[in-house]
C-alpha positions in Angstrom: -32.3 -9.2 -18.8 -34.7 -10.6 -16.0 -37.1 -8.8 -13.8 -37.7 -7.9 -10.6 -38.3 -11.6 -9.6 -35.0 -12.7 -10.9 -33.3 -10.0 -9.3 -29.1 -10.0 -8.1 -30.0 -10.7 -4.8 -31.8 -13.6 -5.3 -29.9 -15.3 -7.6 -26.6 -14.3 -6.1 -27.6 -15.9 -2.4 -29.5 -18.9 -4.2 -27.4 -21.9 -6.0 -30.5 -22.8 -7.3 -31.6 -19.9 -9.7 -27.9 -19.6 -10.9 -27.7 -23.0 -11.8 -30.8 -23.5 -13.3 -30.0 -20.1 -15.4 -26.6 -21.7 -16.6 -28.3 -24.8 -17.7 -31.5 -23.5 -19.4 -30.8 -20.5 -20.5 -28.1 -21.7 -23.7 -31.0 -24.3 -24.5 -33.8 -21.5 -24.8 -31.6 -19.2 -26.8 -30.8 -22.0 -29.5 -34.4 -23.2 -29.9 -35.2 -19.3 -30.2 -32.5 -18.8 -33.4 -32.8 -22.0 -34.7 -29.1 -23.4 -34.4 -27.7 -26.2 -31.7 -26.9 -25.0 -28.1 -23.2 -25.6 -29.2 -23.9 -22.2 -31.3 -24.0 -20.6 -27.7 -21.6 -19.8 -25.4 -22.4 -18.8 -22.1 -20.0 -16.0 -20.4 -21.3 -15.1 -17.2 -23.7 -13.8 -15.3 -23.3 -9.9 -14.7 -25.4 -6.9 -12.8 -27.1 -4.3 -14.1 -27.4 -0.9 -11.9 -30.5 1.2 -13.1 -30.2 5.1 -12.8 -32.7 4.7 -9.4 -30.3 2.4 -7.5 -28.8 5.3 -5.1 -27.6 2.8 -2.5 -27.2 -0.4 -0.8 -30.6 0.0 1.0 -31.9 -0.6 -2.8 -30.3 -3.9 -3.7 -33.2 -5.1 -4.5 -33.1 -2.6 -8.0 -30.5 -4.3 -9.1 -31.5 -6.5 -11.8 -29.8 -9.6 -13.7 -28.2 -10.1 -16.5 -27.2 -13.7 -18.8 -24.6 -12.9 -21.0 -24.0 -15.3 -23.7 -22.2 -15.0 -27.1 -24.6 -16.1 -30.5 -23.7 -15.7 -34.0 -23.8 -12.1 -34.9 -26.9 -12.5 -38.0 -29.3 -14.1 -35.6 -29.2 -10.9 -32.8 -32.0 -9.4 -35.1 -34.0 -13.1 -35.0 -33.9 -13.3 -31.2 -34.4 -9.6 -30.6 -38.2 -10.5 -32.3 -38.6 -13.7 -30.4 -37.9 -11.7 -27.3 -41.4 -9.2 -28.6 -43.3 -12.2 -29.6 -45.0 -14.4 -26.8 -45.8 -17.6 -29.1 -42.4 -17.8 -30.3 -40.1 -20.4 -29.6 -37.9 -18.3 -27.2 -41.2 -19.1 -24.8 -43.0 -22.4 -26.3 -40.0 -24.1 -27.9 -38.4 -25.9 -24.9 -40.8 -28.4 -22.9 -40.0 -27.7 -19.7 -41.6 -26.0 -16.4 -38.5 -24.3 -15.4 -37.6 -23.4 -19.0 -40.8 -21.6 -19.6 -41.0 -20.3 -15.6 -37.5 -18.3 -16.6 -38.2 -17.6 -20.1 -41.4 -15.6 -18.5 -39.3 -13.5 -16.3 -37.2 -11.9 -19.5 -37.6 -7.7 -20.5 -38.5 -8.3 -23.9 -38.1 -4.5 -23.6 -34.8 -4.7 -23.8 -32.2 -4.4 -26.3 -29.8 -6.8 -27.2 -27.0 -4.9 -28.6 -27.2 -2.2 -25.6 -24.8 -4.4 -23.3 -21.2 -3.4 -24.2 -19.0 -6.6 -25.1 -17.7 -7.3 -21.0 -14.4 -9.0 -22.4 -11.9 -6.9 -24.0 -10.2 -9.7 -25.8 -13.5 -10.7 -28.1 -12.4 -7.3 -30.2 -9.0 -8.2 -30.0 -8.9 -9.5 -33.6 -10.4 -6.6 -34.8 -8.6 -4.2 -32.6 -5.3 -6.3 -34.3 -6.2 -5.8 -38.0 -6.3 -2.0 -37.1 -3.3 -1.7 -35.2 -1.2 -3.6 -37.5 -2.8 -1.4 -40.1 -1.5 1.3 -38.0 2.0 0.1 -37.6 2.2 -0.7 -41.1 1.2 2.5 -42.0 3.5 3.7 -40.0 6.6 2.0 -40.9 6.0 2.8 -44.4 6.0 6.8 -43.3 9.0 6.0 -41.0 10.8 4.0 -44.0 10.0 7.2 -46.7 11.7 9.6 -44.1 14.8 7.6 -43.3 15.2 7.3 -47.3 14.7 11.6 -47.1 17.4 11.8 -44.5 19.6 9.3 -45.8 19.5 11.0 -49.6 20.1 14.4 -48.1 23.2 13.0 -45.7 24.4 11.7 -48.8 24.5 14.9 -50.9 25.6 16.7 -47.9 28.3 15.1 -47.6 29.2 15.0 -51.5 29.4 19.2 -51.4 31.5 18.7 -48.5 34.1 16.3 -50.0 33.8 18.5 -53.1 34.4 21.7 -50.9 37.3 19.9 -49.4 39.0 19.2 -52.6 38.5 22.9 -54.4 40.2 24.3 -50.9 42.5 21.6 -51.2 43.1 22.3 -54.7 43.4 26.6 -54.7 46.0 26.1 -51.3 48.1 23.4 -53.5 47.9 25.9 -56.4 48.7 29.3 -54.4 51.8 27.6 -52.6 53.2 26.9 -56.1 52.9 29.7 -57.4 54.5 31.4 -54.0 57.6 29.5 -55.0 58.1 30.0 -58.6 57.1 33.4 -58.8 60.2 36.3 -58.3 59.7 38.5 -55.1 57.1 40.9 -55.5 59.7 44.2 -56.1 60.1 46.7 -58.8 62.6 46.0 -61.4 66.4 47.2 -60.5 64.8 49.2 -57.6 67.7 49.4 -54.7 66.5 47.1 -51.5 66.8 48.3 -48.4 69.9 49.1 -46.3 72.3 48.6 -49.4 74.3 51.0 -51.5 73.6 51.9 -55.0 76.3 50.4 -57.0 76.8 46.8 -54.2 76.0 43.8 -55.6 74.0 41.3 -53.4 77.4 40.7 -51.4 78.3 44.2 -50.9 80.6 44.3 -53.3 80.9 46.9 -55.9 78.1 46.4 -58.6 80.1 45.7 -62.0 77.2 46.4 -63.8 76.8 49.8 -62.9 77.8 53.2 -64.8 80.2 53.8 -62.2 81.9 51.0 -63.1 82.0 51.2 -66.9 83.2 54.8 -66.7 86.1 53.7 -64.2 87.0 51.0 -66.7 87.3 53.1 -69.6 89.5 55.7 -67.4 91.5 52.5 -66.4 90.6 53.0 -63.0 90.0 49.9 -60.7 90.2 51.3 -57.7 91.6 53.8 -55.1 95.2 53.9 -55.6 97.3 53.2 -52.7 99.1 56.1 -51.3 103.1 55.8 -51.7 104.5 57.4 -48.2 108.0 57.4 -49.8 109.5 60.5 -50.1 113.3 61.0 -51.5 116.1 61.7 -49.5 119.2 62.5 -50.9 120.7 61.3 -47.9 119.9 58.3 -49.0 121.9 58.1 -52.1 122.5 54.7 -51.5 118.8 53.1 -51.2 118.4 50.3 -53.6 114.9 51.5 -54.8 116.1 55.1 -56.2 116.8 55.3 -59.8 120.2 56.6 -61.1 119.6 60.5 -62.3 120.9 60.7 -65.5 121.2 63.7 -67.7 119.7 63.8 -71.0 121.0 65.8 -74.0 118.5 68.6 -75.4 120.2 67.1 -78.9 118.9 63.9 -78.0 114.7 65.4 -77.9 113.7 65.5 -81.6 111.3 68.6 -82.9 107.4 68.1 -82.4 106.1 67.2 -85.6 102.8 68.2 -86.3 100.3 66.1 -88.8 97.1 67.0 -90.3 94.0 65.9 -88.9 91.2 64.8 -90.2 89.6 68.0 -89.4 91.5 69.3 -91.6 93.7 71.1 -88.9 
């Protein structure tokens, strides 16, 4: 950081001062750490607005700054060359306009106070932590798909197991629906059929009614005979001859003894 003399103005509106900061300044800072001036990069050139600078009527606040990059263990060398007037950052380069801007320098000022102006020197950094990030995160993202994916898995095992005991107690209920008899009390008359009809409507053979008619001999209703006998009609070829019979010719009732002794 210069002073006063070296303010923005001035260097900004003369070609002089900017060059001759450009070309002496890397040269002073690597006699001051002790390394070659290819050990410093210069960036740029950059204003500083102090807290008085209220408007454009005080450009002349507005002070200068020399950015340059050094390597990072010799910031705490130059900071004490900077404090020190005898060190080299003032006596080490033989040179009037070396040692004119060297005496323009805040010593006051600290080094590491001026935030880094280009985004991209952290970038390495700022890349470590975000593919630390990422990978961090893919390996959370990786343990919850595996989570997911187990329990889809077993989800869908109790469903296909489900599936199969439905499958399995429908398959079983519709055989038993066809092998076992209807659901009816034993020799209980169905509906809307007589007591002794078969399942054809029939008389039931098997019934009491029908044993008892078989043992009278009885098969059925007799049919009724609408002949009647005419003896006008002496000469109809289905009468029977009258005939008498002898009372000779009807023997005694003989009477044996039973085995009840009657």
């Amino acid at each position: 950081l210069f002073d006063g003399y070296l303010d923005w103005d001035f260097v900004c509106t003369s070609s002089v001062s900017s060059t001759q900061l450009f070309a002496m300044m890397p040269l002073i800072l690597a006699t001051a750490i002790g390394t070659s001036s290819d050990e410093v990069k210069t960036f740029a050139l950059q204003v500083r607005i102090p807290d008085t600078y209220t408007s454009t009527d005080d450009k002349s606040l507005l002070q200068t700054l020399f950015l340059a990059y050094i390597p990072l263990d010799s910031v705490d060398t130059l900071q004490l060359a900077l404090k020190s007037k005898n060190s080299l950052f003032y006596t080490g380069v033989n040179n009037d306009v070396a040692t004119a801007l060297a005496s323009h320098i805040v010593s006051a000022f600290a080094l590491n106070s001026v935030a880094d102006p280009d985004p991209s020197s952290g970038q390495g950094s700022a890349s470590d932590s975000a593919q630390g990030a990422m990978s961090q995160s893919k390996t959370r993202q990786d343990a919850i798909i595996g989570v997911v994916t187990a329990l889809g898995v077993i989800a869908v095992l109790v469903l296909i197991f489900l599936a199969f005991r439905r499958s399995a107690a429908a398959r079983s209920s519709r055989i038993t629906a066809l092998s076992d008899p209807p659901d009816m009390a034993a020799g209980a008359r169905p509906d809307g059929r007589e007591f002794d009809q078969d399942s054809v409507g029939g008389q039931r053979r098997r019934s009491f009614y029908f044993a008892e008619d078989s043992l009278r001999g009885f098969q059925g209703e007799r049919p009724e005979d609408n002949a009647q006998y005419d003896s006008r009609n002496g000469g109809s070829p289905n009468m029977m001859q009258r005939r008498n019979v002898m009372p000779a010719a009807i023997s005694a009732p003989i009477l044996q003894q039973s085995s009840m002794n009657w």
